[in-house]
N, C-alpha and C positions, 0 to 999 in steps of 0.2 A: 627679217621681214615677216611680219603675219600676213598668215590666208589671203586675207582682204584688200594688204596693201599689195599681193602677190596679182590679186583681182585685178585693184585699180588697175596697176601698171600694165599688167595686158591689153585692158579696152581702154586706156591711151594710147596703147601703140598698136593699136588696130587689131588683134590677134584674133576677136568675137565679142560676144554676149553676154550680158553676167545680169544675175538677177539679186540683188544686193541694196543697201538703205539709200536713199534717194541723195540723205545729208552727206557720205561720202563721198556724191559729183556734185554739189549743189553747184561751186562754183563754177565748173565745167559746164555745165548744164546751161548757165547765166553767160554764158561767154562765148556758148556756140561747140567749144570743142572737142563736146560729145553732145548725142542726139538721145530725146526718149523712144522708145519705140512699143509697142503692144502697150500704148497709154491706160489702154479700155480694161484691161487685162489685170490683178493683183492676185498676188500671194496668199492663197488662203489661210488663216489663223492656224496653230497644230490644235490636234484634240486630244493630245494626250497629254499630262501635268508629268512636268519634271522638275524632281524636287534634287536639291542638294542636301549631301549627307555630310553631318559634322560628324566626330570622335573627339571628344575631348580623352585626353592622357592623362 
């Protein structure tokens, strides 16, 4: 199970709050059996660039 699916499954089963991509409850969301809450409210961008490092062998 990743992180996210570890997310999901708590705020289906009630546990709290998670602040996480919208597309991962869309359909929950569409069906009632999770709520949005702090609608007003978003995630501000990072400002810092994160880059990945390759090594080629």
């Amino acid at each position: 199970m990743s992180a996210a699916e570890g997310i999901r499954t708590a705020v289906l089963g009630r546990i709290g709050l998670a602040i996480i991509s919208q597309w991962m409850f869309s359909p929950d969301l569409a069906d009632g059996t999770v709520s949005a809450v702090f609608t007003d409210w978003q995630l501000r961008p990072s400002s810092c660039e994160l880059s990945v490092r390759t090594t080629a062998w």
